[in-house]
C-alpha positions in Angstrom: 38.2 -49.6 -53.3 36.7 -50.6 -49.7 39.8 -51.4 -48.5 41.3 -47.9 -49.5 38.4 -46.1 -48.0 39.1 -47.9 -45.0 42.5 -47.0 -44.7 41.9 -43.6 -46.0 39.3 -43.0 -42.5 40.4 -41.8 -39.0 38.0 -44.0 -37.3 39.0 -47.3 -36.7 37.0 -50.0 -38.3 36.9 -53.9 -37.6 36.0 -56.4 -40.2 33.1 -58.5 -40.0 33.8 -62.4 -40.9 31.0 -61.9 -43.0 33.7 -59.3 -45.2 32.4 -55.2 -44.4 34.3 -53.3 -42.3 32.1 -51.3 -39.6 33.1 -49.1 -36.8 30.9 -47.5 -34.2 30.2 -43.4 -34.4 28.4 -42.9 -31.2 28.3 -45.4 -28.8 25.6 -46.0 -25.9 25.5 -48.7 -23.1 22.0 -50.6 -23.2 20.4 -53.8 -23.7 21.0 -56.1 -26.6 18.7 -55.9 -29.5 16.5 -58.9 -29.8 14.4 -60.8 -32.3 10.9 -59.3 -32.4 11.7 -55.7 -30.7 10.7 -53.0 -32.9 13.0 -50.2 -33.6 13.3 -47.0 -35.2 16.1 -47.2 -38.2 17.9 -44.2 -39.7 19.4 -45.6 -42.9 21.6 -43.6 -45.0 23.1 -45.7 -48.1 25.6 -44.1 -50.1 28.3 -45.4 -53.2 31.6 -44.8 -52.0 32.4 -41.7 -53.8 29.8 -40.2 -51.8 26.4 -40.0 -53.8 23.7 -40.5 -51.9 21.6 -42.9 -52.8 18.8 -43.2 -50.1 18.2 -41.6 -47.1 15.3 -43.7 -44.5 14.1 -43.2 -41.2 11.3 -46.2 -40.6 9.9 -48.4 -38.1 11.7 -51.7 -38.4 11.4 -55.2 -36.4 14.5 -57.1 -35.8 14.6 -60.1 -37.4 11.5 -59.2 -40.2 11.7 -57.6 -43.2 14.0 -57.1 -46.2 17.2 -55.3 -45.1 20.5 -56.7 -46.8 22.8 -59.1 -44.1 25.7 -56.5 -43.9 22.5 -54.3 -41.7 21.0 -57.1 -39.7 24.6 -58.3 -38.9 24.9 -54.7 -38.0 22.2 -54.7 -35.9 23.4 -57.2 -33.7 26.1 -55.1 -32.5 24.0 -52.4 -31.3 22.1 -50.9 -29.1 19.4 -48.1 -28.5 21.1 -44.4 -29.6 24.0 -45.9 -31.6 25.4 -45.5 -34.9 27.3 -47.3 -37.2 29.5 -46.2 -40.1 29.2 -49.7 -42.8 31.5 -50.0 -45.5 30.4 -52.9 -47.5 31.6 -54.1 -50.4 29.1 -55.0 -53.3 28.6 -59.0 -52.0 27.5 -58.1 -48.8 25.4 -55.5 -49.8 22.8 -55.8 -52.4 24.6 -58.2 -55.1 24.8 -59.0 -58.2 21.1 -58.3 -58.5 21.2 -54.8 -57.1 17.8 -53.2 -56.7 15.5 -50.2 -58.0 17.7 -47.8 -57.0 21.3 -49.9 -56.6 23.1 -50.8 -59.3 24.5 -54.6 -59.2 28.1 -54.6 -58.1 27.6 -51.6 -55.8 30.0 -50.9 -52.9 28.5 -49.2 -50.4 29.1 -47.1 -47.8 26.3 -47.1 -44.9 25.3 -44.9 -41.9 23.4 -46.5 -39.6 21.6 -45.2 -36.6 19.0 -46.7 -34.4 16.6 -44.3 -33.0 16.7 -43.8 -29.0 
């Protein structure tokens, strides 16, 4: 289902070793973000069929905190003012465990900005 969602997009995506396909939506140059620096997320986690599932702005420290690998991997890659469009299939999202408000064995598709 990633795969075809992938193929199905106009923007072109790379795939992470790690096995979710991201490509940038608005790019910015800018410094690295680094371990410790606190930054403004913009989290928007949706299945792949397009129900939204949450939509989060918080403060966020790179590095801390509970955010599934697919986003800190993510995270690495960017900058200030950027966004990412995620598509991550269920085992690098949340699991087989899932969570409140994921079911287990959820692909997702993820729009990540970080605040300028």
């Amino acid at each position: 289902a990633c795969s075809m969602m992938v193929e199905a997009d106009t923007l072109r995506y790379e795939l992470d070793d790690f096995g979710f396909w991201y490509a940038k939506t608005i790019s910015h140059e800018g410094e690295d973000l680094v371990a410790g620096q606190e930054v403004m997320l913009h989290l928007q986690i949706s299945e792949l069929d397009g129900t939204l599932i949450a939509d989060t702005k918080s403060s966020f420290v790179i590095g801390a905190g509970d955010l599934p690998l697919v986003v800190i991997r993510s995270l690495r890659m960017m900058v200030q003012g950027e966004q990412m469009k995620i598509i991550a299939p269920w085992y690098t999202a949340y699991g087989v465990e899932g969570t409140k408000i994921i079911k287990p064995y959820t692909n997702l598709l993820i729009i990540l900005t970080v605040e300028e």
